[in-house]
N, C-alpha and C positions, 0 to 999 in steps of 0.2 A: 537665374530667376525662375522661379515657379507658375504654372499657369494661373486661370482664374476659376474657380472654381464656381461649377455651376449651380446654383441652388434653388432646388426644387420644392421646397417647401416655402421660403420668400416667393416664388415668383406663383407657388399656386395661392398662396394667399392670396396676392396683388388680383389674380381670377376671382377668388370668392369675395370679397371687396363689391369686385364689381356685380357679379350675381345677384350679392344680398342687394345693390341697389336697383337692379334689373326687374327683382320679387317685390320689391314694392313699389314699383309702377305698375307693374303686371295689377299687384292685388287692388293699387287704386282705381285700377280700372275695371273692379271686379273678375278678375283672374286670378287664382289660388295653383300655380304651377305645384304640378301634382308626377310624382315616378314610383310605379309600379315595380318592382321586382319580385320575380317567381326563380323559388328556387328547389330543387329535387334534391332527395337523398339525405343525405346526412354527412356530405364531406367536408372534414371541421374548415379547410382552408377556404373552399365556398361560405361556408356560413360567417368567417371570420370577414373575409370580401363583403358583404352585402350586410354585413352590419356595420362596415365603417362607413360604406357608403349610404346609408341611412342616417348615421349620425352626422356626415358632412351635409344630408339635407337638411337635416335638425338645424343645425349653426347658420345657415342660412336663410331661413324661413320657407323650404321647397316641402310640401306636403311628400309625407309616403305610404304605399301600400303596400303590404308586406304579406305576399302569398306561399308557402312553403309545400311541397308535398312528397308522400312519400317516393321511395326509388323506382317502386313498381309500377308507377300510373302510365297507361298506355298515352299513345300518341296520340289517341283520339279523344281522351281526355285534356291532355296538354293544350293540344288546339282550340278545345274547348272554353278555354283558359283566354287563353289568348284573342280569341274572337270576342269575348266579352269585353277585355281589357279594349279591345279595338274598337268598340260599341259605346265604350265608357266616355260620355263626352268629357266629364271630370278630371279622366286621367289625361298626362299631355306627354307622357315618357312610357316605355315598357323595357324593362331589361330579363333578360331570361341568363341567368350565371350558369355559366359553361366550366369544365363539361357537364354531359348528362349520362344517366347510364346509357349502358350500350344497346338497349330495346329502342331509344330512343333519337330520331337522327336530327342531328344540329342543323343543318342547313334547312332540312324543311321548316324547322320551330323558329329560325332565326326568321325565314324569308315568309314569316305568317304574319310575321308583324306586320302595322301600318308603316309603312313609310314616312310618315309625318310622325309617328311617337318612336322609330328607330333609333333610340338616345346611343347606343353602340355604330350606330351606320353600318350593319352589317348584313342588310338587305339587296338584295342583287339591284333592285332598284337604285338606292342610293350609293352602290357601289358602282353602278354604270356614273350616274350624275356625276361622281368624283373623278371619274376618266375623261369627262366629255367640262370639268371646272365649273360643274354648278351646282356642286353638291351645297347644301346647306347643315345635315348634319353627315360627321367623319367620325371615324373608328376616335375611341377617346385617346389613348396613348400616342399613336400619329398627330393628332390635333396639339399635345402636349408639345411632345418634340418641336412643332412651329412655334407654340406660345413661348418654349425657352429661345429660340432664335430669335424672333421677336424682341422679345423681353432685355437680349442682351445686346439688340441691333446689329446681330451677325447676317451681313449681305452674303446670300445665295447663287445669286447673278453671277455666270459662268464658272462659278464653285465645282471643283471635279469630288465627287462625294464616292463613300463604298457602303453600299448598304447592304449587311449580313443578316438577310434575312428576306425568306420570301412567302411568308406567311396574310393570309387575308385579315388578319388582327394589325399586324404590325408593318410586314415588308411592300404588301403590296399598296395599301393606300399613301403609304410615306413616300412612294414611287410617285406617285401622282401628285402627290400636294410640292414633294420638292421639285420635279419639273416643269409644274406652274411656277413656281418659284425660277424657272432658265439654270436651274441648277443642270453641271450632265453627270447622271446618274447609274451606275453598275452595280447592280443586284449578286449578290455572291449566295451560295448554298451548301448543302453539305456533297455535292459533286464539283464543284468548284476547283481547279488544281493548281491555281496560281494566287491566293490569296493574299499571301506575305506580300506579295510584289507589287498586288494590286492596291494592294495597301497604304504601300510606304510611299504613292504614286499620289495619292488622297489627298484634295483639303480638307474635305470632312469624312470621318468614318462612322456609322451609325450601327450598333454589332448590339445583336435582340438573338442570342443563340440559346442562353440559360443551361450550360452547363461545361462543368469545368475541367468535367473527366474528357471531354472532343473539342472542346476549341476556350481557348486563353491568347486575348490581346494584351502584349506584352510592347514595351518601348521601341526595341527594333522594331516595329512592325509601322511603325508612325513615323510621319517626313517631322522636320522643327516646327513649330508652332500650327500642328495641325488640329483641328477640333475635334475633339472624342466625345460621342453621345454615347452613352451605356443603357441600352434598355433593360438589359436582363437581370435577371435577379433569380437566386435560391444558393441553398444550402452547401456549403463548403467547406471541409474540416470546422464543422460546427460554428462554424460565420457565415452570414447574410454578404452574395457576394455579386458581383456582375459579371459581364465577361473578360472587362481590364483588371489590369494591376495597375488599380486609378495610383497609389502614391507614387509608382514610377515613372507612369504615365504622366502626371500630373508637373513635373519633374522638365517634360519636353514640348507638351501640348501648351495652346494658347488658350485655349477652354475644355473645360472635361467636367463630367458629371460624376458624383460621387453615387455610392449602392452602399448601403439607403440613403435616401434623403436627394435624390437625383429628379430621374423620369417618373420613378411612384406616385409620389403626391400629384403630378400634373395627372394622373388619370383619372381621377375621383374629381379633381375640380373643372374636368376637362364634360365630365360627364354631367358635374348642374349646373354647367356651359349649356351642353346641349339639352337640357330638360327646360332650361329657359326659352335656349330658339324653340325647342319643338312645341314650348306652349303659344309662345308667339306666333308662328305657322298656325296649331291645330284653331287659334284666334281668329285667323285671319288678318293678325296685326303685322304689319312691319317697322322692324328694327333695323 
């Protein structure tokens, strides 16, 4: 028997569903939930990112602002930027599409943002909250990963998990949201010297590594009916690939996520998730 097969585009719709109906309470209460995105440079896969995510505010009814600039704009222009955006009572999200060039440093631009229009959660502020279980907005991909649990009523509760990846996008708030969850959780890396083992040890394995030339999840590597979440995604002998061999995979596991069509879509819907709480917060209003 084959696993179930997890589907990421069904369960991000079942989110925008609910959004769109989110946007029109918002609006009848005179509220126009609004996400700003700034973007630098001209790198076409950035620009391909924050044009879909513009059109998923389109289909939902979330307003957007769409500010572009060149690769050379100093930091103090950036900020610039940014402080208005934070001024803006109109706008209720800011996202800054990463990366930036390299005059430019991410953590300061990330940690400039308001904390109440953080739509990525990747302000030290709300990355504290998320440690301490009160974050209200979370990294959108992390957020994803719960909504597929969620979604498929996969219990957490003393779940021995591997999570390959320790990254402040992906490994580290997923760290925290599944140990709220009483999940117990083991963080793996590229120094890691027992992976296989810690592996095949796993209920749930959650592998965000994105490349296929250093690390491939293969069927040995997984107990019977254990659950495989695939974060990653790019390029591989000219296929769109993650870091399993989902059909073998798929083959042994009780649930596994396919690349594409997996964790992708939960980001984008996970993000006019959060442009609704954050308009809700910048309101005042509680949901």
């Amino acid at each position: 028997m084959t696993g179930i097969k997890i589907d990421g585009k069904e369960i991000a719709q079942s989110v925008k569903d609910r959004v769109r109906k989110a946007v029109e309470e918002l609006k009848n209460q005179g509220i126009n939930p609004c996400l700003a995105t700034i973007l630098v440079g001209d790198n076409p896969a950035s620009a391909t990112y924050v044009k879909n995510k513009h059109k998923a505010c389109e289909e939902v009814g979330i307003i957007t602002k769409d500010f572009k600039f060149a690769s050379e704009i100093s930091q103090l222009e950036l900020n610039k930027k940014i402080d208005e955006l934070n001024n803006d009572k109109t706008v209720h999200g800011i996202l800054v599409q990463l990366p930036l060039p390299s005059q430019l440093d991410e953590f300061f631009t990330t940690s400039r943002i308001s904390p109440l229009k953080d739509v990525d959660g990747l302000t030290p502020h709300n990355a504290g909250l998320l440690a301490m279980k009160k974050a209200a907005l979370v990294a959108c991909t992390p957020l994803g990963v719960m909504e597929m649990f969620d979604y498929y009523k996969i219990d957490l509760d003393g779940k021995n998990v591997v999570l390959i990846n320790r990254s402040n996008l992906v490994g580290k708030p997923l760290y925290h949201l599944l140990l709220a969850r009483n999940a117990t959780v083991i963080t793996c890396h590229s120094k890691t010297k027992n992976i296989k083992e810690l592996c095949q040890h796993a209920d749930i394995i959650i592998t965000a590594v994105g490349d296929r030339n250093k690390f491939t999840l293969t069927s040995d590597m997984i107990k019977k009916d254990a659950i495989v979440i695939d974060v990653a995604i790019s390029r591989y002998n000219e296929k769109l690939v993650g870091d399993a061999d989902y059909e073998q995979i798929i083959q042994k596991a009780s649930y596994a996520t396919p690349v594409p069509g997996g964790v992708g879509p939960m980001t984008v819907a996970m993000l006019l998730k959060n442009t609704i709480t954050a308009a809700s917060l910048s309101s005042q209003i509680e949901r």
